[in-house]
C-alpha positions as semicolon CSV with decimal commas, in nm:
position;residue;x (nm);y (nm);z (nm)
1;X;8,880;3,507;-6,925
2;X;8,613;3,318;-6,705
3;X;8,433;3,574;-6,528
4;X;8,197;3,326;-6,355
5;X;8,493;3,164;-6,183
6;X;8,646;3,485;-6,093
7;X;8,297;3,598;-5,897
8;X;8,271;3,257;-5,736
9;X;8,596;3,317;-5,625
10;X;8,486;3,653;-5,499
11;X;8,206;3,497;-5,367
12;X;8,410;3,250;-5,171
13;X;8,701;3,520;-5,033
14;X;8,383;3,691;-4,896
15;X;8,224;3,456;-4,683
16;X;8,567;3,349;-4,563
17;X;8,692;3,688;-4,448
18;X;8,333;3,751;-4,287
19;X;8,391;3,423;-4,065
20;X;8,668;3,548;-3,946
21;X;8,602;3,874;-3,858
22;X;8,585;3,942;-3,488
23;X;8,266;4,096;-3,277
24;X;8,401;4,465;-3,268
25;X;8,449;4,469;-3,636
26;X;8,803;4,420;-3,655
27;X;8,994;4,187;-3,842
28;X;9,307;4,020;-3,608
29;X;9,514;3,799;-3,833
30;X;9,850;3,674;-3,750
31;X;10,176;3,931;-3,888
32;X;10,419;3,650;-3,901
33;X;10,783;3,782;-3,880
34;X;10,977;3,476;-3,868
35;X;11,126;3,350;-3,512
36;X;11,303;3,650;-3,448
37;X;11,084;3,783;-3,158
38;X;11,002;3,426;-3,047
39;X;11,329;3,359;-2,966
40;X;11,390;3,681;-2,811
41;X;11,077;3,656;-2,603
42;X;11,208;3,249;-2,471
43;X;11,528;3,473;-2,369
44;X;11,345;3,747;-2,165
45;X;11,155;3,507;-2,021
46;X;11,408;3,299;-1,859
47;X;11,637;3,684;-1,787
48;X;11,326;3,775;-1,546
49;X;11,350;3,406;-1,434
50;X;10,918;3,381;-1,514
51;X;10,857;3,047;-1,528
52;X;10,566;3,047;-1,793
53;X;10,662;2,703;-1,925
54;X;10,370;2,654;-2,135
55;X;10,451;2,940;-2,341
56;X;10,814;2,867;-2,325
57;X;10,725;2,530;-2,441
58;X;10,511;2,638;-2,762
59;X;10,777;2,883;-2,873
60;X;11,056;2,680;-2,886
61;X;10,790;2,396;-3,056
62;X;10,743;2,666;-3,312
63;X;11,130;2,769;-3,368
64;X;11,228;2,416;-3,407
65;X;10,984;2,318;-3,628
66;X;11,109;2,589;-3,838
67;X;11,490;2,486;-3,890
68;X;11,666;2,349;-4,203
69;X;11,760;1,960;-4,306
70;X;12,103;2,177;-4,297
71;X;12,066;2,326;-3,906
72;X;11,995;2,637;-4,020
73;X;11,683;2,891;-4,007
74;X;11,594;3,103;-4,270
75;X;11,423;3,499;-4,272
76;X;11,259;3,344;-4,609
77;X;11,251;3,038;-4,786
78;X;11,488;3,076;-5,100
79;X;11,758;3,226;-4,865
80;X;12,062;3,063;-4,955
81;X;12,121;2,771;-4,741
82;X;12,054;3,038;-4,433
83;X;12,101;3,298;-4,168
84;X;12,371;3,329;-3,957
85;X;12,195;3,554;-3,721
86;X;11,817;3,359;-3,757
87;X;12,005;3,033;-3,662
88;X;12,262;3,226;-3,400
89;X;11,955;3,333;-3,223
90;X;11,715;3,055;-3,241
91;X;11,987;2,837;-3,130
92;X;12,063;3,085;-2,827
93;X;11,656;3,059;-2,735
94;X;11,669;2,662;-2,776
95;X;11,912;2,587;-2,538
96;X;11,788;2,870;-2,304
97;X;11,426;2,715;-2,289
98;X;11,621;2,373;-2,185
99;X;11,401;2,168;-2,395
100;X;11,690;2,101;-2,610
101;X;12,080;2,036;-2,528
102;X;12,361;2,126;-2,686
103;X;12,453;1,760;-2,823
104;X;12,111;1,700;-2,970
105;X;12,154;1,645;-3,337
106;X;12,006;1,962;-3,442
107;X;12,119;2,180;-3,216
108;X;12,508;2,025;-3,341
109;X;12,404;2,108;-3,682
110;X;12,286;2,440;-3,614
111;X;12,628;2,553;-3,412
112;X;12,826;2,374;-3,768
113;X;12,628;2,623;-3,947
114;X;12,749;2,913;-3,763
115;X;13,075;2,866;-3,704
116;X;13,053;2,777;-4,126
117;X;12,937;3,105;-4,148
118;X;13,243;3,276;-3,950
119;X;13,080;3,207;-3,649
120;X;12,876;3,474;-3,453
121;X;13,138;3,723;-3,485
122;X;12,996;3,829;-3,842
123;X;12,683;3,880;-3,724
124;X;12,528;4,217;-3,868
125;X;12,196;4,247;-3,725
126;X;12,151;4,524;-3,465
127;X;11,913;4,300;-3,244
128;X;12,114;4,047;-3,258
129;X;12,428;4,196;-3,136
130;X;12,262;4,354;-2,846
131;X;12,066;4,004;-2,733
132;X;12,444;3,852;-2,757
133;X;12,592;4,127;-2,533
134;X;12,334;4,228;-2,295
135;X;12,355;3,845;-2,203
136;X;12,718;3,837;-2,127
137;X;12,766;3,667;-2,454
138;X;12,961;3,894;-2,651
139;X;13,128;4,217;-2,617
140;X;12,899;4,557;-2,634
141;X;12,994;4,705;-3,005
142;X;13,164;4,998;-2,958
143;X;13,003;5,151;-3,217
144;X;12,689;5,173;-2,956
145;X;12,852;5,284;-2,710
146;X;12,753;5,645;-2,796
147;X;12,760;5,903;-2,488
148;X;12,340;5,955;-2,395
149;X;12,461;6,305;-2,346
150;X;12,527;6,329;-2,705
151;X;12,148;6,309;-2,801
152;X;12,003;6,395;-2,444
153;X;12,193;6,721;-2,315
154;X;12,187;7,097;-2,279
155;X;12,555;7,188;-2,362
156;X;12,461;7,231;-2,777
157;X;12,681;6,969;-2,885
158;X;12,436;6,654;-2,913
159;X;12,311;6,460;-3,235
160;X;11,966;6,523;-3,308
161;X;11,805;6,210;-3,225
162;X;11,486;6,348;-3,397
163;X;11,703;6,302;-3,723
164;X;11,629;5,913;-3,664
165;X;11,288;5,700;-3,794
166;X;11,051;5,709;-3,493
167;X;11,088;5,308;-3,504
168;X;11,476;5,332;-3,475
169;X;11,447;5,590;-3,165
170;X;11,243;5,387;-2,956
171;X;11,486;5,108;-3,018
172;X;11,812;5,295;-2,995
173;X;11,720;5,470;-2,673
174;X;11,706;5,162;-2,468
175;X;12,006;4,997;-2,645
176;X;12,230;5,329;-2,571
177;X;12,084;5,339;-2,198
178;X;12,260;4,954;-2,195
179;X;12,534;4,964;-2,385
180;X;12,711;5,301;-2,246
181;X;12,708;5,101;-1,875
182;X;12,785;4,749;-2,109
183;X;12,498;4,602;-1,915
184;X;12,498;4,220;-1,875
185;X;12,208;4,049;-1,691
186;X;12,321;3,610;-1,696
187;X;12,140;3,330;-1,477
188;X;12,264;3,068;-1,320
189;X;12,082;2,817;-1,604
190;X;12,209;3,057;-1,895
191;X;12,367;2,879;-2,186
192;X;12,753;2,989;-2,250
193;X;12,785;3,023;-2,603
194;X;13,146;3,166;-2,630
195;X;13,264;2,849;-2,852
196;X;13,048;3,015;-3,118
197;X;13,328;3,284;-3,185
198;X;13,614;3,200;-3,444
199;X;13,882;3,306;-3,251
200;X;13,974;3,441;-2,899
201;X;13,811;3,805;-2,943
202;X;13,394;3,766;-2,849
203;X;13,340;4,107;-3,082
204;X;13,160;4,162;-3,404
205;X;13,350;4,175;-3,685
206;X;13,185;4,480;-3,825
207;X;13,307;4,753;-3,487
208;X;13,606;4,891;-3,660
209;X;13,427;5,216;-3,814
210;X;13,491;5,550;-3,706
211;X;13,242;5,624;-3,569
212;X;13,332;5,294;-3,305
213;X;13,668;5,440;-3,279
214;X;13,545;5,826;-3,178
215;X;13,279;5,656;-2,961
216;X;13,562;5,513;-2,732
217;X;13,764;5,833;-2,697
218;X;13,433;6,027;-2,610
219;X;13,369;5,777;-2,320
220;X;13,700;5,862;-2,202
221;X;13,530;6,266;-2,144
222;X;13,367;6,359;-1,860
223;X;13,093;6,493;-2,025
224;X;12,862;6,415;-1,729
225;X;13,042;6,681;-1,495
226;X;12,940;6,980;-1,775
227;X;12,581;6,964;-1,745
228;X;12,431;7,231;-1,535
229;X;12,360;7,114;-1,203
230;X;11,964;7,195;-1,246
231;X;11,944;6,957;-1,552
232;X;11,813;6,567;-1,600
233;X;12,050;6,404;-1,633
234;X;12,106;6,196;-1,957
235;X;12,021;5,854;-1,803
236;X;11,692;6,075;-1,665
237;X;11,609;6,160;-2,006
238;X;11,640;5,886;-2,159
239;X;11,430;5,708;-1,914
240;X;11,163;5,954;-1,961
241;X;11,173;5,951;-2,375
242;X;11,061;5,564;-2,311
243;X;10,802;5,628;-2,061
244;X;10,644;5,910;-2,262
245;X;10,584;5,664;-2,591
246;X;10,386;5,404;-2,366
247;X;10,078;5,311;-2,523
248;X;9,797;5,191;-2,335
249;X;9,856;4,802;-2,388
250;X;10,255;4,864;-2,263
251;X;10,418;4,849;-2,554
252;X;10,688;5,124;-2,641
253;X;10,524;5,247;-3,001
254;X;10,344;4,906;-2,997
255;X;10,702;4,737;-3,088
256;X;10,778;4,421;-2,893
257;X;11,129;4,441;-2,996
258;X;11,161;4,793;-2,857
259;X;10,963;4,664;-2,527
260;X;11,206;4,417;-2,446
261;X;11,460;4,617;-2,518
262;X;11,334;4,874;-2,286
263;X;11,250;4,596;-2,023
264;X;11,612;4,546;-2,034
265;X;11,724;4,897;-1,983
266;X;11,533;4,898;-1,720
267;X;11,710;4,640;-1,543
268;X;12,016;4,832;-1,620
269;X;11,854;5,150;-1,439
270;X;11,789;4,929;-1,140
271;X;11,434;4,794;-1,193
272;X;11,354;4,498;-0,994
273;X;11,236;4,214;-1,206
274;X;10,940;4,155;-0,990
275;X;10,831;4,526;-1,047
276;X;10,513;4,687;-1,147
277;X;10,664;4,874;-1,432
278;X;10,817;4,556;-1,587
279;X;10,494;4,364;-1,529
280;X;10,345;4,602;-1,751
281;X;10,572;4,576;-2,004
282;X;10,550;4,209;-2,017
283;X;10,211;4,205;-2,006
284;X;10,191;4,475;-2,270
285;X;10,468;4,215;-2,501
286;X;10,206;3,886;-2,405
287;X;9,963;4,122;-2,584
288;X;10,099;4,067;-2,890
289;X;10,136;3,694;-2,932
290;X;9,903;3,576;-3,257
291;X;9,566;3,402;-3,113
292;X;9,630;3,105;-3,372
293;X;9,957;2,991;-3,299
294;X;10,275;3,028;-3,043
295;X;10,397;3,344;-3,242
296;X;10,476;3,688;-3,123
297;X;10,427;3,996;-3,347
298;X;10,680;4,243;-3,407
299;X;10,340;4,498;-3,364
300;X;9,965;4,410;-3,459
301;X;9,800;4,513;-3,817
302;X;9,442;4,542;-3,682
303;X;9,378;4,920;-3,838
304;X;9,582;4,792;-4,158
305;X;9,401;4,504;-4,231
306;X;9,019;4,595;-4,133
307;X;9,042;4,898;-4,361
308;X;9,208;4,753;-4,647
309;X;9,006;4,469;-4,627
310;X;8,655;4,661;-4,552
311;X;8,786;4,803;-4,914
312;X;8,844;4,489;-5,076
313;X;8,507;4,379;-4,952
314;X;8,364;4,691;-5,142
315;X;8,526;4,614;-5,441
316;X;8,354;4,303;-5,428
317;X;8,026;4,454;-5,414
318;X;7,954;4,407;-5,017
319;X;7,750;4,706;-4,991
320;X;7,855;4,970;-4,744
321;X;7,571;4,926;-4,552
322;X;7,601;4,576;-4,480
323;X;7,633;4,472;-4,101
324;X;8,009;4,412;-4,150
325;X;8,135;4,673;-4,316
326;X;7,940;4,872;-4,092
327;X;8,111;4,722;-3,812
328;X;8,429;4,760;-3,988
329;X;8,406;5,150;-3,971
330;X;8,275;5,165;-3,621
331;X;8,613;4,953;-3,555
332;X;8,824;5,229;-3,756
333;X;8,630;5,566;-3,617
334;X;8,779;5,593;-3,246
335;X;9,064;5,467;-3,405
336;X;9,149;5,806;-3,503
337;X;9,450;5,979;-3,317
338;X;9,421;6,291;-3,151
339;X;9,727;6,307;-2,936
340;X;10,036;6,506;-3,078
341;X;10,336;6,257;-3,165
342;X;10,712;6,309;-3,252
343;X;10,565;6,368;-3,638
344;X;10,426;6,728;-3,468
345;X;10,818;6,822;-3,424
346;X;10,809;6,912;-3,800
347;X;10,426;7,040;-3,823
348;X;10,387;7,193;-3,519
349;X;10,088;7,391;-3,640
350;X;9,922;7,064;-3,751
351;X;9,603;6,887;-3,588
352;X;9,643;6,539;-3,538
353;X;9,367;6,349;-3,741
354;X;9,597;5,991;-3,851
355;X;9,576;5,638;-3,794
356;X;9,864;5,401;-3,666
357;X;9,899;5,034;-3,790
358;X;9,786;4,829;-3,464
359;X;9,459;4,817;-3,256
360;X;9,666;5,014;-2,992
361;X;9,827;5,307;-3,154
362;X;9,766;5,647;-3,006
363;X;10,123;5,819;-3,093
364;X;10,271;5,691;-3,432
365;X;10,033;5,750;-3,711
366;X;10,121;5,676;-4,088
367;X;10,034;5,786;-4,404
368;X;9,950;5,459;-4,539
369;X;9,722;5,317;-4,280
370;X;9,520;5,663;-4,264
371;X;9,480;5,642;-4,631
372;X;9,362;5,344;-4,594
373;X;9,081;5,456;-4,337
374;X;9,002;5,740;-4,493
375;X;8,905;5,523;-4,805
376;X;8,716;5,287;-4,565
377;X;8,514;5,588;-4,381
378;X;8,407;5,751;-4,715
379;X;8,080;5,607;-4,767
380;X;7,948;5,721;-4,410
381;X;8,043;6,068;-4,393
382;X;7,709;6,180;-4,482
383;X;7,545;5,922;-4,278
384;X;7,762;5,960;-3,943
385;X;7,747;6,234;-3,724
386;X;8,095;6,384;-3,662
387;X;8,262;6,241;-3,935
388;X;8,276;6,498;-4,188
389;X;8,508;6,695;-3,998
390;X;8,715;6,414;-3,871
391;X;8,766;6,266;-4,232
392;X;8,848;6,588;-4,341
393;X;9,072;6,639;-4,029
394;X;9,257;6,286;-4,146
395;X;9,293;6,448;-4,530
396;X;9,448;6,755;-4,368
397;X;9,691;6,568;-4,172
398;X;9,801;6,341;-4,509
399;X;9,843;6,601;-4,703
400;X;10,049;6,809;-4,463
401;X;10,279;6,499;-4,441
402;X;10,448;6,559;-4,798
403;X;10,807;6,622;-4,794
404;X;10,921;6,922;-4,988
405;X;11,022;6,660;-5,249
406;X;10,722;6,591;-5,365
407;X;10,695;6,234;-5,257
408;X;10,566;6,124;-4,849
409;X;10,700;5,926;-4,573
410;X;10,581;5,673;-4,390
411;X;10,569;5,864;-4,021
412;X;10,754;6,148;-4,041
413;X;10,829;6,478;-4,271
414;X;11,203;6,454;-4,363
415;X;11,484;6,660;-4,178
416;X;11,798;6,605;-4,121
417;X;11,949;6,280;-4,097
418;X;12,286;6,144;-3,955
419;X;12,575;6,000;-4,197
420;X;12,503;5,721;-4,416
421;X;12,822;5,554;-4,240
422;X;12,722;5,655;-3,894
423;X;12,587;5,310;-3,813
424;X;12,683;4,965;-4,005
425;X;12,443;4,725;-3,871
426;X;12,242;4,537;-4,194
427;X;12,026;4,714;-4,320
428;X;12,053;5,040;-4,122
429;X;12,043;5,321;-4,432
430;X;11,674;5,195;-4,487
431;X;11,576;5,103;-4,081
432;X;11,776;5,490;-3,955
433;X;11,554;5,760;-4,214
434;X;11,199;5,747;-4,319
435;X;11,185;5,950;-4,673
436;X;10,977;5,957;-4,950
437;X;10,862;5,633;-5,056
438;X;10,737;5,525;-5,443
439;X;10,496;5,236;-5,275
440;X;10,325;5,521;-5,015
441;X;10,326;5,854;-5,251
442;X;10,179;5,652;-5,537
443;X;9,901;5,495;-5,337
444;X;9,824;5,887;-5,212
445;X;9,839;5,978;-5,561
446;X;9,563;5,683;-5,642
447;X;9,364;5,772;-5,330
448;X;9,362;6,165;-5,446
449;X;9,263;6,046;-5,837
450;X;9,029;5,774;-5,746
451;X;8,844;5,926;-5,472
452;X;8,870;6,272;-5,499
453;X;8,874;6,346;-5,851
454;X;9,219;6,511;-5,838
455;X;9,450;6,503;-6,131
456;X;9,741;6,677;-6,282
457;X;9,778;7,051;-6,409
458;X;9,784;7,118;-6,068
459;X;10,161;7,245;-5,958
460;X;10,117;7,061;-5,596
461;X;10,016;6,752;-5,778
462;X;10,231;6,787;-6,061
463;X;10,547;6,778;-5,818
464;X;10,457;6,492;-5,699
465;X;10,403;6,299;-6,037
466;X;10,738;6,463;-6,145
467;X;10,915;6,298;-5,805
468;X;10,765;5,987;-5,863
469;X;10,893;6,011;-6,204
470;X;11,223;6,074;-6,103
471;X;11,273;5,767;-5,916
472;X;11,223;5,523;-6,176
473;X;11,514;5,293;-6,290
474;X;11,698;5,264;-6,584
475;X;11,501;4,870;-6,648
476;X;11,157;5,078;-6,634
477;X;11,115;4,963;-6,268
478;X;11,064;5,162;-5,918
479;X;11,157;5,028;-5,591
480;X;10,869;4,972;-5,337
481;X;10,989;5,025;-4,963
482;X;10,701;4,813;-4,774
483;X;10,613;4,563;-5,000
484;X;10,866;4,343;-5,176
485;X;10,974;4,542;-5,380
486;X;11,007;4,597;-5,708
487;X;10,688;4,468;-5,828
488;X;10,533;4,598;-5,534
489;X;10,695;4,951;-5,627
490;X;10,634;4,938;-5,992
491;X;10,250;4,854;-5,973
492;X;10,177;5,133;-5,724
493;X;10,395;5,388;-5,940
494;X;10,183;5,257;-6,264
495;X;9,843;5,267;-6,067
496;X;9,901;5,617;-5,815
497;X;10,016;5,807;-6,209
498;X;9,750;5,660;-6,431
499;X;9,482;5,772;-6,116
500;X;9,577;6,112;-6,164
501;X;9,569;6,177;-6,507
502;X;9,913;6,018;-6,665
503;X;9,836;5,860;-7,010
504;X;9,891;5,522;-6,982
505;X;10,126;5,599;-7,356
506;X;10,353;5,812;-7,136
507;X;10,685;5,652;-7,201
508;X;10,738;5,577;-6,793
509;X;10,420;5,419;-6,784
510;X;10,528;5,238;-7,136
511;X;10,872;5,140;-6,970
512;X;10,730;4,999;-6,669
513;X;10,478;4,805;-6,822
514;X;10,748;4,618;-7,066
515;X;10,958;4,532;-6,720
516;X;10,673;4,406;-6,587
517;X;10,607;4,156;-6,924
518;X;10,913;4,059;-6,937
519;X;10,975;3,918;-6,591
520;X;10,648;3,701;-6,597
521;X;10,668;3,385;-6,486
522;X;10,581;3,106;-6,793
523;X;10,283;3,003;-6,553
524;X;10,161;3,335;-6,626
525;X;10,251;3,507;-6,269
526;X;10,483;3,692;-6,084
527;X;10,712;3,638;-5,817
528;X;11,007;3,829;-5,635
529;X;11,241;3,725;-5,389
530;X;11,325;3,938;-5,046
531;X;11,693;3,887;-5,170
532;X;11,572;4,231;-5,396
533;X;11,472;4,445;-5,100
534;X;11,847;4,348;-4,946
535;X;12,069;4,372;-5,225
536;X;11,815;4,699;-5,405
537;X;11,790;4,504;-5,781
538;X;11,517;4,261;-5,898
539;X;11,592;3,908;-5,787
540;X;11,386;3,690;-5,962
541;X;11,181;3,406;-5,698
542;X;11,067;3,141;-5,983
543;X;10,766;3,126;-5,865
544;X;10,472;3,329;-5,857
545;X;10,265;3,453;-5,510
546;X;9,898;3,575;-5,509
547;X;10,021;3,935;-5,398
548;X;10,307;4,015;-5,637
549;X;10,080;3,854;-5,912
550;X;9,784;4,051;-5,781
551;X;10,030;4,408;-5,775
552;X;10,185;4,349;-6,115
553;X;9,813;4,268;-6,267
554;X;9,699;4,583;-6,120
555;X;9,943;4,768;-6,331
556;X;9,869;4,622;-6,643
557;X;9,460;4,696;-6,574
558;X;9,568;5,030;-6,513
559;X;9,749;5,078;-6,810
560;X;9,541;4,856;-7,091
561;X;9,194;4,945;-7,172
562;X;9,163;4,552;-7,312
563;X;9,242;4,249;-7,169
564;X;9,519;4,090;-7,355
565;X;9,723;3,769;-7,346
566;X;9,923;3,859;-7,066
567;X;9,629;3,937;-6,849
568;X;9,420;3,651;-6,918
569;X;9,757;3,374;-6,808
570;X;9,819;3,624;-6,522
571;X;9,454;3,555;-6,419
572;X;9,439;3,206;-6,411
573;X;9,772;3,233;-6,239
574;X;9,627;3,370;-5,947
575;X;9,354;3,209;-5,928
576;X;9,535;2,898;-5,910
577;X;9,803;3,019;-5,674
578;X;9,479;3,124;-5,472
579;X;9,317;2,748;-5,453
580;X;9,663;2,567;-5,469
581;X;9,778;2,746;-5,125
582;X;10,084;2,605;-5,106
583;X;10,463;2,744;-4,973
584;X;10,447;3,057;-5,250
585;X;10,082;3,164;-5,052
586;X;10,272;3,235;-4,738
587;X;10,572;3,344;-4,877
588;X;10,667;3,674;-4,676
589;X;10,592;3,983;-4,943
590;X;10,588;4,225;-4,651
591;X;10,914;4,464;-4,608
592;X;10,996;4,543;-4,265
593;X;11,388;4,557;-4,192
594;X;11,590;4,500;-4,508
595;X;11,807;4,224;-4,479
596;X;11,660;4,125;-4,141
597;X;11,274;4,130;-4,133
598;X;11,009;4,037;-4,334
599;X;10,671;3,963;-4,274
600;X;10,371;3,743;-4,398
601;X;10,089;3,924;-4,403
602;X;9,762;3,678;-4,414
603;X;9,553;3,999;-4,540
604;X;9,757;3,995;-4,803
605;X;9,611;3,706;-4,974
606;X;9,293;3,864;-4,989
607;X;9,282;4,240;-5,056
608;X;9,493;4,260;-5,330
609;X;9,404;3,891;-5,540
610;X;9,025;4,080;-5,438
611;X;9,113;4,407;-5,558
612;X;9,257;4,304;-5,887
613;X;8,970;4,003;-5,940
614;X;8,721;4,306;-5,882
615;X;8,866;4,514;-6,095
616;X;8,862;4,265;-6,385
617;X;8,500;4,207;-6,369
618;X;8,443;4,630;-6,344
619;X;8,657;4,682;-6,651
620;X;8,634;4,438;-6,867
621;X;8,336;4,197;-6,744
C-alpha cells in the first residue's frame, strides 16, 4: 500500500475540515434530505400567505434543478425511473411558488409521471398524504382519523402513545389534532390538483385496513361527553404535548417536518397566522435552512458531526490539545442535557447526562451522538474542571439505555408497541418503534472495548455480544438501521465484537467477513443502494462510495492482522473515490425514513475514509 499518499491525504482532509470549522468550535455542514422539506416549506409559506419571495424563489430553483429528463424526482439516484410521492410533492410546491405553470414542459412531464404511476392515489408516504389533505387536495385517510381521546384521556381505554418512537409522536400529535376535525386551510392562488387522481374518489389507495374501518365507527361515539368534567380536554392535551417539546430555537424536537406540521394544527386550533406563537415556529423552521445553499434540514447534525469529526481529527494525529479540538470540546461540553425527556418514562430513577443530534437539543438525547461525545471529551477529563463527573454522568445514562435484550435503541428503552398492522404508511414498522439496533449496540460495544478496556466474560457484556450475534443473517450479514445498511450494519457488528474480545476466527466474524469479499466491487470498493434499507436484503449499487468503502474496510482491519489483497484494492478505491468526487461522493448513505428519507451527510466523507486511512497507517504502517 502507499502509506505516503494515504498521510498526504490525511494531511489534506485536515486542513480542509479546519477551514471550515466555525468560531465556537462547531462544525455546521449541510444534512441534505432531498426536496422533501423544501417543497413542504414553498407550501407553508404561501398557507400563511408570507410573501418571502426570495426564499420562495431559491427553493423552487433548487427542486427544479433536481428533476429527471423523465419529469420525475428521485429520494436517490438509482431509484427506478422515480418517486411518485418526491415528484407528487415537488410538483404541488412548483406550481404553488407560481414560478412555474402547469403547461410548462416539465411540469407536463412530471403530472405524466404520476398519473403513470396510478396517480396520487397510491401514494404511501405519511407526509405526503397529510400535505395533500390538509390542503383540500385529497381526502383525510381514515386510517388517521384516530379519536385524540384514544391516546389523550382519563377513561382507561386509550393507546399508549408512549408505545410510539419519540420522532413519530411529535409528528402524529399534530397530524391527529388535524385530521380528527379533517382540517383544510386553501388560498385563493392555491393550485387544484384533483386531475392527479385516477378516478373519481380523491383517497389513498392504501385506507382500507382495519384499523381505517374501526377508526370511522369510533368517530361515530361520543367519547367527548365521558370525560370528567374537571379534565383537559383531548384537543387541550394535545396542544400542550406540542408546547412542552419546544426547544429553544422553535422547533418541536428540532424536526422541521413536525414544526410545520404543528404550525398547521395550530391553525386548526384557531391560531391566527399573523400570531406570535406561529412566528416562532417559523422562525424556529428558517433556523434550519443549510448556510450553503436554498435547502432546509429535516434537523441539524452540529453535536453529530463536531464529535465524530473532533475523533477523526485524533485519529489523524491532531493532538488533543490543539486550538481546534480544543474548541471542539468546549462546543460539545454545555451541550450536555440535563432536562428529563420522554426517555425518563422508562428510567425514571435515571439522571439525565446525554447528547441530542443538533446544536439545539435539550429534550431528545441518543445513544449514538452521546457516544460519540463521550469519546470526544475523554482526553480532557483530567484537565477540565467538572468533567469527570459529567462524563461519567453521560456513561451512566448510556449504559442505563440497554434494552433487556441485550442490544440499545436509539432514544428510548423498549416497551410496548402498537400492532405491526396498526398503521400502513411506507415505511412505518421501522419510523413507529425504536428497538435495538446492530449499527448503535455495536458501536457501544467498540466504545466500551476501545476506550474502556471492557471485554467479554462479563454476563452484562456477554448478553450483548450474544444479541448481536443473534441478529446476523443467514448470507453472514447484519442489517444497520442508520446507515445504509447492510454494509453499514455488518462493519459495526465486525468492529463493536472484535473491540470486546471476539476472535476475529469466530465463525460470525468468519461469515461476515466472506459477505463482505464477495460483494466487492472489481474497482476494489463497496457500494449499496437505499433500495436495501426499503426492501430489508442487500441491493447491490455498482458503484462504490467513500463511506460504505470506508465501513466495509473497517471490518476487514478489524478482523486481519495483515493487509491482504483485498485491502490494498479497497484502499486505492477510496482514495480515488475521495479525489474523483463525483455523483457516488454525495450519494445519500444516511438512513432516516425507510422508503422515504435519506440523507447525505457531508461529514460522512471525512470521518469514516479518516478513520479507516488512520487506522491503516496505526496497524500496518
Amino acid at each position: 500500500m502507499e502509506m505516503d499518499r494515504i498521510r498526504a491525504k490525511l494531511t489534506n482532509m485536515t486542513a480542509d475540515l479546519l477551514k471550515q470549522q466555525s468560531q465556537d468550535g462547531a462544525w455546521r455542514l449541510c444534512l441534505d434530505s432531498g426536496t422533501m422539506t423544501d417543497s413542504y416549506l414553498i407550501i407553508l409559506l404561501r398557507l400563511l400567505e408570507r410573501p418571502d419571495e426570495q426564499l420562495i424563489h431559491s427553493l423552487a430553483a433548487r427542486i427544479a434543478s433536481k428533476q429527471e429528463s423523465n419529469g420525475a424526482w428521485r429520494l436517490y439516484p438509482d431509484e427506478a425511473d422515480g418517486n411518485l410521492e418526491a415528484t407528487a410533492e415537488a410538483y404541488f410546491a412548483l406550481l404553488y411558488a407560481r414560478y412555474y405553470a402547469q403547461e410548462d414542459p416539465r411540469m407536463l412531464l412530471a403530472k405524466q409521471f404520476i398519473l403513470s404511476r396510478g396517480g396520487l392515489g397510491e401514494a404511501r408516504n405519511l407526509f405526503t398524504q397529510v400535505i395533500f389533505a390538509a390542503t383540500g387536495q385529497a381526502e383525510w385517510p381514515k386510517m388517521l382519523r384516530i379519536p385524540l381521546e384514544a391516546f389523550f384521556s382519563d377513561l382507561g381505554i386509550g393507546l399508549d402513545l408512549f408505545s410510539l418512537s419519540g420522532h413519530a409522536r411529535v409528528h402524529l400529535v399534530p397530524i391527529l389534532i388535524m385530521s380528527n376535525k379533517q382540517f383544510v386551510r386553501k388560498t385563493a392562488l392555491m393550485p387544484q390538483l384533483s386531475y392527479l387522481f385516477v378516478g373519481d374518489s380523491q383517497s389513498f389507495n392504501n385506507d382500507s385496513t382495519w384499523i381505517s374501518a374501526l377508526n370511522g365507527f369510533i368517530a361515530t361515539l361520543p367519547l367527548s361527553s365521558l370525560l370528567p368534567a374537571v379534565s383537559q380536554n383531548a384537543e387541550q392535551r394535545a396542544e400542550s404535548f406540542m408546547f412542552d417539546r419546544l426547544e429553544p430555537n422553535g422547533t418541536l424536537l428540532t424536526f422541521s417536518t413536525a414544526t410545520i406540521l404543528m404550525i398547521l394544527s395550530l391553525l386548526q386550533l384557531g391560531y391566527s397566522p399573523e400570531s406570535p406563537t406561529i412566528n416562532r415556529l417559523l422562525s424556529g423552521i428558517i433556523s434550519l435552512m443549510c448556510l450553503d445553499r436554498p435547502h432546509l434540514q429535516v434537523c441539524s447534525s452540529e453535536v453529530w458531526d463536531t464529535a465524530m469529526l473532533s475523533y477523526a481529527l485524533r485519529e489523524a494525529d491532531l493532538p488533543p490539545a490543539s486550538h481546534a479540538l480544543k474548541m471542539a470540546g468546549s462546543y460539545l461540553m454545555p451541550r450536555q442535557q440535563t432536562l428529563l425527556g420522554d426517555w425518563a418514562i422508562r428510567l425514571p430513577n435515571t439522571p439525565a447526562g446525554g447528547w441530542g443530534f443538533s446544536d439545539v437539543d435539550t429534550l431528545y438525547p441518543d445513544v449514538d451522538d452521546s457516544v460519540a461525545a463521550l469519546r470526544a471529551l475523554r482526553p480532557y477529563i483530567s484537565s477540565t474542571e467538572g468533567l469527570s463527573a459529567n462524563w461519567q454522568r453521560g456513561l451512566n445514562w448510556i449504559l442505563s439505555m440497554r434494552n433487556d435484550d441485550g442490544g440499545w435503541p436509539a432514544f428510548e428503552r423498549q416497551g410496548q408497541t402498537l400492532p405491526a398492522s396498526f398503521f400502513t404508511f411506507e415505511g412505518s414498522a421501522d419510523i413507529s418503534t425504536d428497538p435495538s439496533t446492530v449499527d448503535l449496540s455495536s458501536r457501544v460495544l467498540g466504545f466500551l472495548g476501545n476506550e474502556l478496556g471492557m471485554s467479554i466474560g462479563h454476563q452484562w457484556l456477554d448478553q450483548s455480544v450474544h444479541w448481536v450475534l443473534s441478529q446476523q443473517n443467514r448470507d453472514g450479514s447484519w442489517y444497520g438501521r442508520w446507515g445504509i445498511s447492510y454494509i453499514h450494519g455488518t462493519s459495526a457488528a465486525i468492529q463493536g465484537m472484535t473491540a470486546v474480545g471476539v476472535s476475529s476466527d469466530h465463525p460470525a466474524i468468519k461469515k461476515g467477513v466472506k459477505w463482505l469479499l464477495d460483494i466487492q466491487n472489481e474497482d476494489g470498493g463497496w457500494g449499496e443502494s437505499c433500495l436495501s434499507d426499503k426492501v430489508k436484503h442487500y441491493v447491490p449499487l455498482h458503484a462504490s462510495t467513500p463511506s460504505q468503502t470506508a465501513w466495509a474496510l473497517d471490518a476487514l482491519l478489524a478482523a486481519n492482522e495483515k493487509p491482504n489483497a483485498a485491502i490494498e484494492r479497497g484502499v486505492d478505491a477510496l482514495l480515488r473515490s475521495l479525489e474523483q468526487r463525483d455523483w457516488t461522493y454525495t450519494y445519500p448513505t444516511g438512513a432516516a425514513l425507510p422508503g422515504s428519507l435519506y440523507v447525505h451527510y457531508p461529514s460522512n466523507n471525512y470521518i469514516w475514509p479518516m478513520l479507516t486511512l488512520s487506522a491503516i497507517l496505526k496497524k500496518y504502517g
